[in-house]
Backbone as numpy.savetxt, mean C-alpha at the origin, in Angstrom:
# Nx Ny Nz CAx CAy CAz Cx Cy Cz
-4.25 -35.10 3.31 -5.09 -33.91 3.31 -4.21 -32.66 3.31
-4.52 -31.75 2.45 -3.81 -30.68 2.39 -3.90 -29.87 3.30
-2.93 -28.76 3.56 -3.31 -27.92 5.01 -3.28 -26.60 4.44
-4.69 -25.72 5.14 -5.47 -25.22 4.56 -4.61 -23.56 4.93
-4.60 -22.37 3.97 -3.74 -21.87 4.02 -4.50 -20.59 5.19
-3.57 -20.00 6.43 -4.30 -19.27 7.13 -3.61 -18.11 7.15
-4.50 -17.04 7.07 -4.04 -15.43 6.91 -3.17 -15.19 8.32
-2.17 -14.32 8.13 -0.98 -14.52 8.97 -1.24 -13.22 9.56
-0.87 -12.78 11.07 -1.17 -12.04 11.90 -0.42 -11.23 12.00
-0.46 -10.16 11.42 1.05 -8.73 11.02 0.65 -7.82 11.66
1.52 -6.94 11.88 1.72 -5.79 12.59 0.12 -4.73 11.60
0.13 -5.00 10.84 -0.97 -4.45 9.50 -2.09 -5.10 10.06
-2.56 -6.39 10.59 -3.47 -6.93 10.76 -3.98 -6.12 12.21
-2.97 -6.01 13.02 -3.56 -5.99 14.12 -3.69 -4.19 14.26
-3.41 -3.74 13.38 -3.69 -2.31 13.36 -5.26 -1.84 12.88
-5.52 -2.88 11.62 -7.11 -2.77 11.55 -7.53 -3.79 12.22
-7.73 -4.67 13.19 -8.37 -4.97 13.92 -8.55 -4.33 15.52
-7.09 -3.23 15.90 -7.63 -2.19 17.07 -8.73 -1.19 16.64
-8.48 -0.60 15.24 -9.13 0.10 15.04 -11.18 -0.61 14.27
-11.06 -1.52 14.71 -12.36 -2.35 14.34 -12.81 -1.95 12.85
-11.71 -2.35 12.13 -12.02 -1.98 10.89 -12.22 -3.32 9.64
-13.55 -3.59 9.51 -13.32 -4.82 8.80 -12.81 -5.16 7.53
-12.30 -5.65 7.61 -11.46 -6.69 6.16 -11.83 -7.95 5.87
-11.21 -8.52 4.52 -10.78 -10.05 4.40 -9.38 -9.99 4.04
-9.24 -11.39 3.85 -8.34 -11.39 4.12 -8.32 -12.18 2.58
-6.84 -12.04 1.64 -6.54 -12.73 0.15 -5.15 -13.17 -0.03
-4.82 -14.33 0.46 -3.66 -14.76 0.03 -3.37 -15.58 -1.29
-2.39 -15.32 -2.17 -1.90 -15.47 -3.08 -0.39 -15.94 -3.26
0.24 -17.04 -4.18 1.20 -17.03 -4.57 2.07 -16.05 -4.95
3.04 -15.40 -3.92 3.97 -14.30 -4.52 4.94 -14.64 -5.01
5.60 -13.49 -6.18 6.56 -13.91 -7.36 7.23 -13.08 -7.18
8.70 -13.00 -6.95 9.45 -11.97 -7.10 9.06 -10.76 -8.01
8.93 -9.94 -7.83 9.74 -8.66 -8.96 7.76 -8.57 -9.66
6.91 -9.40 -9.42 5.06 -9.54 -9.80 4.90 -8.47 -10.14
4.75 -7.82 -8.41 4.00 -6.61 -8.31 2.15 -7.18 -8.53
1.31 -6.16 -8.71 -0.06 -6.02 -8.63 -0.41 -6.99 -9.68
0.51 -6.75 -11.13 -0.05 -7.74 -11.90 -0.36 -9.44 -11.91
0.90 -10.06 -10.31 0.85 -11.28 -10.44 -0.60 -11.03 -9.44
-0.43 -10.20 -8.16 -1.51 -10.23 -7.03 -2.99 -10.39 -7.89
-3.26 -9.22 -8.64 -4.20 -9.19 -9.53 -5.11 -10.42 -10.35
-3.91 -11.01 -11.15 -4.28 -12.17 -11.84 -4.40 -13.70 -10.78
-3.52 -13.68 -9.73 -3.82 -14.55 -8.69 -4.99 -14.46 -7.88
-5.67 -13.55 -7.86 -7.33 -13.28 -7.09 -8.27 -12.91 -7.50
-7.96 -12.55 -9.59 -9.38 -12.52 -10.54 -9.80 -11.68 -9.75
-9.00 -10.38 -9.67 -9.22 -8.71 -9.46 -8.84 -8.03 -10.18
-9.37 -7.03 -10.73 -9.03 -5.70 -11.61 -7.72 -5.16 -11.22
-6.51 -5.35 -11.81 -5.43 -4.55 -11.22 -5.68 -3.18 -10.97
-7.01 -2.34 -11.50 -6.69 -0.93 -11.20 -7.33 -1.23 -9.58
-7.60 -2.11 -9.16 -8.72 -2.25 -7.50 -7.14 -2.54 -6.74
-6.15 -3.16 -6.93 -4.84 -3.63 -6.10 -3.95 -2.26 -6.03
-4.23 -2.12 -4.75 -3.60 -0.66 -4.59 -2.02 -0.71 -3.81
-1.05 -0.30 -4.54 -0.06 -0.33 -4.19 0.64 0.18 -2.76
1.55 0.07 -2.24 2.04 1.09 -1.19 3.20 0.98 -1.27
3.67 2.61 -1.61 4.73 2.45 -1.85 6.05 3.96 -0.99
6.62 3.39 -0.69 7.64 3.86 0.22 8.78 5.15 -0.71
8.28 6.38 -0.31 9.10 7.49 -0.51 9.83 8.24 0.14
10.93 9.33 -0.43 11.49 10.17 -0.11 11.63 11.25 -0.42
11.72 12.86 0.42 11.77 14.21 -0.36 14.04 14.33 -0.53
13.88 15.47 -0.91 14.92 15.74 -1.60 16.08 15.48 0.54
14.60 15.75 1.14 15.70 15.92 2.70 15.73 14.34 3.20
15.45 13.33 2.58 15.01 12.70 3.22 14.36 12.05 4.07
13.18 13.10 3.88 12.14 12.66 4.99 11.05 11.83 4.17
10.62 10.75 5.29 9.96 9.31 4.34 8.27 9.85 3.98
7.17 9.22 3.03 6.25 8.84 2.98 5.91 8.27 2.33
4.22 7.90 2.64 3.75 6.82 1.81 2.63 7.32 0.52
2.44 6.83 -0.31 2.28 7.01 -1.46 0.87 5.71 -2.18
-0.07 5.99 -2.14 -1.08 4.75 -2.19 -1.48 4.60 -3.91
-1.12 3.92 -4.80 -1.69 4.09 -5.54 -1.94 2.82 -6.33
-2.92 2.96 -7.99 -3.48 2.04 -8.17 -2.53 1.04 -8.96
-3.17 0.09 -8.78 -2.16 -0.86 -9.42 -1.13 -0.55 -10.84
-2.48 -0.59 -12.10 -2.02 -0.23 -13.31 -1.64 1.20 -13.36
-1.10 1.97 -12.50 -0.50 3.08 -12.63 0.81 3.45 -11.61
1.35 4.59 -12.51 2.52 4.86 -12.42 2.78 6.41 -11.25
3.15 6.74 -10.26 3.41 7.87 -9.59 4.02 8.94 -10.05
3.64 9.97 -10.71 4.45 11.16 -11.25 4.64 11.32 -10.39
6.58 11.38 -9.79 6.94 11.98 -8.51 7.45 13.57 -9.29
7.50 14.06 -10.28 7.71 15.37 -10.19 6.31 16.67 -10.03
5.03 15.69 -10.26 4.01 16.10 -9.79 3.77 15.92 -8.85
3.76 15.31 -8.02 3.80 14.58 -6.49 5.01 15.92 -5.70
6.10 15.93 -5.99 7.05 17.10 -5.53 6.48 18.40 -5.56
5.68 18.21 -6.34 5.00 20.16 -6.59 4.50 20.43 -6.36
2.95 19.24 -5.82 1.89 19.77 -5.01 2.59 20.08 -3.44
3.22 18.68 -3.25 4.19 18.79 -1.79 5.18 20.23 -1.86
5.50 21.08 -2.93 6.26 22.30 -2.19 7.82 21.63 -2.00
8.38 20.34 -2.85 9.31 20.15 -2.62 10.21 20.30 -3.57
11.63 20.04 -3.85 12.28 19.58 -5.30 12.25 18.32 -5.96
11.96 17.46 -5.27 11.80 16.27 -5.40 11.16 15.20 -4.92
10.78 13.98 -5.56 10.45 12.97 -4.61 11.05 11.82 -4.97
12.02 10.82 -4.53 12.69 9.74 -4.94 11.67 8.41 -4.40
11.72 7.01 -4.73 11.86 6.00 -4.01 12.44 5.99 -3.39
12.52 4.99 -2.19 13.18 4.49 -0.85 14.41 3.45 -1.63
15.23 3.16 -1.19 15.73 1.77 -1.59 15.27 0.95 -0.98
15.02 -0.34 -1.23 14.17 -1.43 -0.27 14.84 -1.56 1.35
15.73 -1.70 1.43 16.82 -1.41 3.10 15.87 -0.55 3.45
15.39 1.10 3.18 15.03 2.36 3.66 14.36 2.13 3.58
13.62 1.23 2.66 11.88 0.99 2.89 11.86 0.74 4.09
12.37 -1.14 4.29 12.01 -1.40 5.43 12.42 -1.26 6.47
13.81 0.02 6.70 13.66 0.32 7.88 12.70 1.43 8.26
12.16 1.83 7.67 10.66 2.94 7.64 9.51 2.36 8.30
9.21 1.34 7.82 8.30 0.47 7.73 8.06 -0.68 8.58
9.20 -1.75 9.31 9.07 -2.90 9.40 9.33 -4.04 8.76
8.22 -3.36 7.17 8.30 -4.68 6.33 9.02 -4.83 5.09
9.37 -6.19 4.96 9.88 -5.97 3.41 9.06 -5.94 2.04
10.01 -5.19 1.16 9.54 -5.09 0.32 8.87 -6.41 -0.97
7.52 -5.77 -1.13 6.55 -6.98 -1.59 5.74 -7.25 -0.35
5.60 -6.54 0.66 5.10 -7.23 1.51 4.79 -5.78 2.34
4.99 -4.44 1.94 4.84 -3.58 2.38 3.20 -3.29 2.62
2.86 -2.75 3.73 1.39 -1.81 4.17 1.15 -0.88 4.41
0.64 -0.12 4.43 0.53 1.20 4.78 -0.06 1.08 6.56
-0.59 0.14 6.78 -1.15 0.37 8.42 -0.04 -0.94 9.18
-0.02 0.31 9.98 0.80 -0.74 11.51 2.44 -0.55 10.97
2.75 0.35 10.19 4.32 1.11 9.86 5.18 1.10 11.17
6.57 0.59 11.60 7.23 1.16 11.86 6.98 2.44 12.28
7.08 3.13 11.74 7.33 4.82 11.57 6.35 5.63 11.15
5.46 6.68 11.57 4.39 7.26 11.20 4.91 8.26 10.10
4.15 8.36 8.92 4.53 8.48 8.03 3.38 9.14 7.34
3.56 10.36 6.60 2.43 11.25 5.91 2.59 10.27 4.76
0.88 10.11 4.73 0.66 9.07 3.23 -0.51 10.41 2.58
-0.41 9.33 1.37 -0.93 10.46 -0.22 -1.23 9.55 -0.79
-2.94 9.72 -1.17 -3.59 8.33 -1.57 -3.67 9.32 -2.76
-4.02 8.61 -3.79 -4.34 8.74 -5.56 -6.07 9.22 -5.32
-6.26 10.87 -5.11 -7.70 10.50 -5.04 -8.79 9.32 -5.47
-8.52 8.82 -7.03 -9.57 8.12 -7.76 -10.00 6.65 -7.13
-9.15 6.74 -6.18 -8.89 5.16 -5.62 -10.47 5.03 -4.83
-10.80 6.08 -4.17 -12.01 6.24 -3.41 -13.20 6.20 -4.36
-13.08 6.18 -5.48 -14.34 5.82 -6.37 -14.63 4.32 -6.58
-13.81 3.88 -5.94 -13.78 2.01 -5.90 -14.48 1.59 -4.71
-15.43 0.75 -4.94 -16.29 0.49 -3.35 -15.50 -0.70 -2.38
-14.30 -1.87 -2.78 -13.33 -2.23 -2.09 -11.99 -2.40 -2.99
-10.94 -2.30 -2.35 -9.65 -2.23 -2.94 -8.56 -3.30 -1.96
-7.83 -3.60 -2.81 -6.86 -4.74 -2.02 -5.65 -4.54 -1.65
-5.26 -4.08 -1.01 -3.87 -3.72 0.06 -3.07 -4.33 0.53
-1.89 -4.36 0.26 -0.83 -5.23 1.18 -1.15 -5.29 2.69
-1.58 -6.89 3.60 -1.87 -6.66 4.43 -0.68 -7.15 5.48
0.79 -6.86 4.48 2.00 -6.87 5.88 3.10 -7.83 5.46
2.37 -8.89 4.58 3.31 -10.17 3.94 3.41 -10.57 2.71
4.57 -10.96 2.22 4.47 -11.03 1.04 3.31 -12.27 0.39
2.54 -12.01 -0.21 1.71 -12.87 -1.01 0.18 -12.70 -0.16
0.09 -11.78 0.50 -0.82 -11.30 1.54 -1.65 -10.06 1.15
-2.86 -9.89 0.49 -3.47 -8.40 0.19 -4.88 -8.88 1.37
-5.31 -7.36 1.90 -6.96 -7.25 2.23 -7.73 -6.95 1.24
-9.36 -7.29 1.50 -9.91 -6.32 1.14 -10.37 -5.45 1.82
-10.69 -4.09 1.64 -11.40 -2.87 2.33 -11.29 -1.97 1.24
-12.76 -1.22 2.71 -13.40 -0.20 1.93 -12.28 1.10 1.99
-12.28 1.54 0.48 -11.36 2.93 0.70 -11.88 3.88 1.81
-12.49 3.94 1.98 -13.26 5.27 3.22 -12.95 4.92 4.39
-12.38 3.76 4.87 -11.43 3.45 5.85 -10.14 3.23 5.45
-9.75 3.26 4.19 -8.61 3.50 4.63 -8.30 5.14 5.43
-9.09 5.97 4.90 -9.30 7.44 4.37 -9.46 7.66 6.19
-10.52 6.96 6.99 -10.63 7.07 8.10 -8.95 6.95 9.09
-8.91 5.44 8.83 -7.74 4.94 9.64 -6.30 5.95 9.14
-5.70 6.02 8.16 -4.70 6.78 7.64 -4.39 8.42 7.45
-5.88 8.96 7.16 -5.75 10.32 7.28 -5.01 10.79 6.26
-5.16 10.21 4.71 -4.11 10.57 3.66 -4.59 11.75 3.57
-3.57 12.72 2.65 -3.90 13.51 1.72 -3.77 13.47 0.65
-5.24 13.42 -0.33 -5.78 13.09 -1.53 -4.84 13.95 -1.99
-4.80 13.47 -3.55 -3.67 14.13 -4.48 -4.16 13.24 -5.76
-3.74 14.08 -7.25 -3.85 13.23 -8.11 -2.52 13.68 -9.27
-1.86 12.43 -8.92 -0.31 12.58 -9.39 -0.27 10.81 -10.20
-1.69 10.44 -10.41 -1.59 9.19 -11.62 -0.82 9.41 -13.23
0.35 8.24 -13.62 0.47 8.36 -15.11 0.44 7.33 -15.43
């Protein structure tokens, strides 16, 4: 008999469960280097619904998070301009996860390491659930964007390409 696969208890999990925020839970076969497209096609979800999280930096090095949709790309020089900065880089995965906790592929936006100003992709909230890294690699939730919006406190921005 096979043994049946059980959603794993992360620092991400137990952040929406203080805050009584319901989810499910979607585990999937993870692939190196995937990204949304393997998550996507492994749970017969719309990659634009698999919302990324992804780990940034300004020109000073100060970290944030960055929420966006799967099939899209982050203009960080638009992203820099609404922010008032010169720049916005990626993290290297090390800086990710010392930001964070987690490693990369396996990154969340809830239950971080490090509190961290996040910037959700407004359009994401026109989706009634979206699937989130919930802490491990091969690990997404589902939830409603309006909690993320609750629990996180992003500021909306629209810096999609």
């Amino acid at each position: 008999m096979a043994k049946e696969s059980k959603a794993p208890v992360t620092a991400a999990v137990r952040a929406l469960r203080a805050a009584k925020v319901p989810f499910t839970d979607h585990l999937y076969a993870y692939e190196e280097k995937g990204g949304t497209a393997v998550s996507s096609r492994e749970l017969g979800v719309d990659e634009h619904a698999v919302v990324k999280t992804l780990i940034m930096e300004d020109e000073a090095k100060n970290p944030l998070i960055v929420l966006m949709h799967g099939d899209r790309q982050v203009s960080t020089k638009e992203l820099a301009r609404v922010l008032g900065v010169k720049g916005i880089f990626p993290c290297s995965p090390d800086t990710a996860q010392k930001h964070t906790g987690y490693l990369v592929g396996g990154t969340s936006p809830f239950g971080t390491r490090r509190r961290m100003p996040v910037y959700m992709e407004e359009t994401i909230l026109d989706l009634s659930c979206i699937y989130i890294n919930g802490g491990k690699r091969g690990y997404l939730v589902g939830i409603d964007p309006r909690d993320v919006v609750k629990l996180l406190n992003p500021t909306l921005v629209r810096v999609a390409i």
